[in-house]
C-alpha positions as CSV (number, residue, x, y, z in Angstrom):
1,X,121.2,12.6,35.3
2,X,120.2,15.3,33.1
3,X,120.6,19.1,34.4
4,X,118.2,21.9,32.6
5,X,121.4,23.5,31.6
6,X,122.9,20.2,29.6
7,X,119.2,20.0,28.7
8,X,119.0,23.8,27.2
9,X,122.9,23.1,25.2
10,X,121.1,19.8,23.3
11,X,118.3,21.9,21.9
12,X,120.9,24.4,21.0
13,X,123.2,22.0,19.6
14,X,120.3,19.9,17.7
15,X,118.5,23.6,16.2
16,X,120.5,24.1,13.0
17,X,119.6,20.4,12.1
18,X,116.0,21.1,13.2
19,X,115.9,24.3,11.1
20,X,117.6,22.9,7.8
21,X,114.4,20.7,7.9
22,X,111.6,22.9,8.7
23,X,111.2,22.4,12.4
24,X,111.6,23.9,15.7
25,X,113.2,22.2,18.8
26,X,112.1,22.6,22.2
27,X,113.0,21.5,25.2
28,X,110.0,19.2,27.6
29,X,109.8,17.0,30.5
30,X,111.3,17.1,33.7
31,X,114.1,18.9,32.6
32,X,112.5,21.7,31.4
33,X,109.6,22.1,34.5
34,X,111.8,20.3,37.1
35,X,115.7,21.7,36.7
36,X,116.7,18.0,36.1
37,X,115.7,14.6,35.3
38,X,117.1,10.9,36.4
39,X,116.1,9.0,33.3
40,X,116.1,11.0,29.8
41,X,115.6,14.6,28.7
42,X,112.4,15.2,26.2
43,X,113.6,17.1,23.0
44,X,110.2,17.7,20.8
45,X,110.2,18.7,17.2
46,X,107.4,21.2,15.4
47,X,106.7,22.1,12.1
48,X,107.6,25.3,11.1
49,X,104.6,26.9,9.1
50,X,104.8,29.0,6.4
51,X,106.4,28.4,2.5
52,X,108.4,25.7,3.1
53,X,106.9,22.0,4.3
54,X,108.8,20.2,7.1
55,X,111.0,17.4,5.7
56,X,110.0,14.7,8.3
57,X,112.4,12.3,6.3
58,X,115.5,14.5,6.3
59,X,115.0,15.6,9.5
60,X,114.9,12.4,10.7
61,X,118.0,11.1,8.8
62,X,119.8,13.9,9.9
63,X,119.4,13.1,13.6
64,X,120.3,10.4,12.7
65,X,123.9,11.6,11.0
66,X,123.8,14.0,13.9
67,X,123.8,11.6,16.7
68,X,125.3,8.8,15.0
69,X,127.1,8.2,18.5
70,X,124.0,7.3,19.5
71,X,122.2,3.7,19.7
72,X,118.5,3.5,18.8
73,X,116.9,2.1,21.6
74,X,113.4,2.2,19.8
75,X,111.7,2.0,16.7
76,X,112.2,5.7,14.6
77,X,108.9,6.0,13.4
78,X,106.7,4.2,15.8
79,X,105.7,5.0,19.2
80,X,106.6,2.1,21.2
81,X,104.4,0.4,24.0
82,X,105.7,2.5,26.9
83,X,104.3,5.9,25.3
84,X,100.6,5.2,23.8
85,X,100.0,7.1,20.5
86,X,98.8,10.3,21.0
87,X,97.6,12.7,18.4
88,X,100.1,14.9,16.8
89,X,103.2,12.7,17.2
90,X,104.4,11.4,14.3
91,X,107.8,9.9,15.1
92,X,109.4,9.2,18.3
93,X,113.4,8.6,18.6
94,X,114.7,7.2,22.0
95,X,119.2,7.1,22.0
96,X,121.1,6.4,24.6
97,X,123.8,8.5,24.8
98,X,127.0,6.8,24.2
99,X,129.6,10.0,25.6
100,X,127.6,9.1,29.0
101,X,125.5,5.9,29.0
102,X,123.5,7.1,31.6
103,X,122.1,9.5,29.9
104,X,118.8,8.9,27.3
105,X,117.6,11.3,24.8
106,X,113.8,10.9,24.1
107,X,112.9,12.7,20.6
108,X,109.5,13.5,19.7
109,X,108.2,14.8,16.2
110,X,104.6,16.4,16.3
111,X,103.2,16.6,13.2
């Protein structure tokens, strides 16, 4: 189970990756309109605008370095059958958290 509060320390941890890249984090789903969710907590990644292009590529590989802990249980840069594309993501990352199995991190990249 995922609290807001475990939710809300992710983003923060995950920020200074996000903002090395060009993007913003933000925290979605249940944990974020509910206080807590049983399956996964939704961490979503936006562009930052302005002089600098996002680095969907680094960003990505950096997640990857970040949580390298973590076992991919999707694709990186495909949305899987169980979430439909939808337009403006561009990647979706789904880990399960190895410090506590039953807890699943479901990243999404909008681009």
């Amino acid at each position: 189970m995922w609290t807001r509060d475990e939710a809300v320390l992710l983003c923060q941890d995950v920020r200074e990756v996000a903002l090395k890249h060009n993007y913003h984090v933000a925290l979605g789903g249940s944990c974020l309109h509910v206080g807590h969710s049983q399956k996964d907590t939704d961490i979503y990644f936006l562009p930052m605008h302005g002089i600098w292009k996002p680095n969907l590529e680094g960003l990505l590989g950096a997640l990857d370095l970040f949580w390298g802990y973590a076992e991919n249980i999707s694709k990186l840069t495909e949305l899987n059958s169980e979430y439909p594309p939808e337009p403006g993501y561009i990647a979706a990352k789904k880990v399960q958290w190895k410090l506590d199995p039953s807890k699943r991190i479901d990243f999404w990249v909008i681009g």
